[in-house]
N, C-alpha and C positions, 0 to 999 in steps of 0.2 A: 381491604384497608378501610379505618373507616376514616372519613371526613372529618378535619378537625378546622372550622374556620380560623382561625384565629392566627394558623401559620402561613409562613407566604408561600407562594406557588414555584421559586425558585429550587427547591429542594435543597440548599442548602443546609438546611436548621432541624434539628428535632431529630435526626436522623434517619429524615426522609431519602428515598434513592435519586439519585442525579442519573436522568438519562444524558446518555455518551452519544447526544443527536450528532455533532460534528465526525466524526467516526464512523459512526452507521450512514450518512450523506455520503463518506468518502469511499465507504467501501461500496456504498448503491452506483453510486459513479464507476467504480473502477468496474464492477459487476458488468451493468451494463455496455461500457467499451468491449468489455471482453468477450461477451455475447453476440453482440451485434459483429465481432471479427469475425467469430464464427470459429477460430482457431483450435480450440480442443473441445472433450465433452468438460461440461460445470463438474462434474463431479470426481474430476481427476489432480491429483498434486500439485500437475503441472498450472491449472487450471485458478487453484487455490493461490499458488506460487505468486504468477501472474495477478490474478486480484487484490493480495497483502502488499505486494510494491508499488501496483499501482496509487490503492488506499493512500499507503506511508506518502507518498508522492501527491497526492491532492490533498490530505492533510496537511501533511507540514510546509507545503509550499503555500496556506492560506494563513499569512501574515496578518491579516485584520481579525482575525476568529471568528469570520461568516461566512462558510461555506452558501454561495447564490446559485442556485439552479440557473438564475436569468446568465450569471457570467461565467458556465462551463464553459461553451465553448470558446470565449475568447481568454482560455484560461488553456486552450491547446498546447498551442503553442509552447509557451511556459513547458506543461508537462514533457511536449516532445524533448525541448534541450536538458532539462534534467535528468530523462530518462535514456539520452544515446549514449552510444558506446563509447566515446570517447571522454566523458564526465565519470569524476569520484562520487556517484551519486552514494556509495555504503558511508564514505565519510561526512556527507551533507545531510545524513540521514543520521548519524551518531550527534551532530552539532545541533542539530536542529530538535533532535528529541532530549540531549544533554542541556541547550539551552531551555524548554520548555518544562524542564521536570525544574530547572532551578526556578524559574517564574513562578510555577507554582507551589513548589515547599516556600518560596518568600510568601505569598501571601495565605497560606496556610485553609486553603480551599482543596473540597475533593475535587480532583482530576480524572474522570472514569475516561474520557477520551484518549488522554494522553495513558491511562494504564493500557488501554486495547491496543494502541499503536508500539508499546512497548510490547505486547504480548506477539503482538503480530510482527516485528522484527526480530524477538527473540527465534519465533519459528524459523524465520527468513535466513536466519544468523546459525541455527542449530541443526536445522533439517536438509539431509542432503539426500540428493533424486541422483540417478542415474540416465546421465544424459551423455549425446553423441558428444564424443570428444574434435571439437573442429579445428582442435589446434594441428591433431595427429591426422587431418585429411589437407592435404595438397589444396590450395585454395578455397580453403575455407565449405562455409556450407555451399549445397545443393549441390558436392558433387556423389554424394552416397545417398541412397533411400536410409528410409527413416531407420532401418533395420540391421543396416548394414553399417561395417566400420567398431572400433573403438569407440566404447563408453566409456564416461569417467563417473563417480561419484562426487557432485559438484552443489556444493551450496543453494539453498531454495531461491536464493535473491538472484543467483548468477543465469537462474532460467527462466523465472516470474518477470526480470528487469526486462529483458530484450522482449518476453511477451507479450507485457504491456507496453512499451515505447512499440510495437508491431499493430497493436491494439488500436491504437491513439491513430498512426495512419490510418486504419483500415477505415475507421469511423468517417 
């Protein structure tokens, strides 16, 4: 690319590329919670699952549009309650990416972060894993090995969510 002074460094204008930093922070976040749990290998579904709800989740829960290294962790917290079992977190996650997309068609700026976190819900929304059915075990998890029991085919968000919200403790 070559160097053109004259344009500003925002990428806005000329039809330069907008890096998607807020997005790539959130998914380096959610990466690393999920590593550090130790939970699955990186390079499995489940894995990926786990990482795109967490991402979705430290994105759009950053209300000011400055993802801080210095305020992840007292930014825990937050994630745990969003992310437990008893919260709409798929409907907070449609409101929050529907309000975000109308913010930015008003002001008619590229949005590459908010298309990733679209892309990455779509997955989340589209792609389904085959996971232990815990509804059809008598008390829930941990009373069957990982192997044993009813599968169901069940949405990416419905396996990634509990991963990450497991994640976020393990941290």
């Amino acid at each position: 690319m070559l160097h053109r002074g004259h344009q500003s460094t925002d990428g806005t204008d000329g039809g330069e590329l907008t890096v998607p930093m807020a997005w790539l922070y959130a998914e380096y976040i959610a990466d690393e919670l999920l590593r550090t749990g130790d939970l699955m290998p990186p390079t499995s579904f489940e894995f990926r699952a786990g990482r795109d709800a967490l991402a979705l989740t430290v994105f759009l829960s950053d209300t000011d549009g400055e993802l801080s290294g210095i305020r992840v962790v007292t930014q825990l917290e937050m994630w745990l309650s969003l992310t437990a079992y008893d919260q709409p977190w798929q409907e907070w996650v449609r409101e929050r990416l529907a309000e975000l997309t109308a913010e930015a068609a008003a002001t008619g700026r590229p949005a590459p972060d908010l298309e990733l976190a679209g892309a990455a819900w779509r997955w989340l929304e589209e792609t389904e894993l085959l996971a232990p059915d815990l509804d059809a075990v008598p008390g829930g998890a941990g009373v069957l090995g990982e192997d044993d029991g009813p599968k169901v085919w069940t949405p990416a968000w419905r396996l990634g969510l509990p991963l990450g919200h497991l994640a976020i403790h393990l941290f």
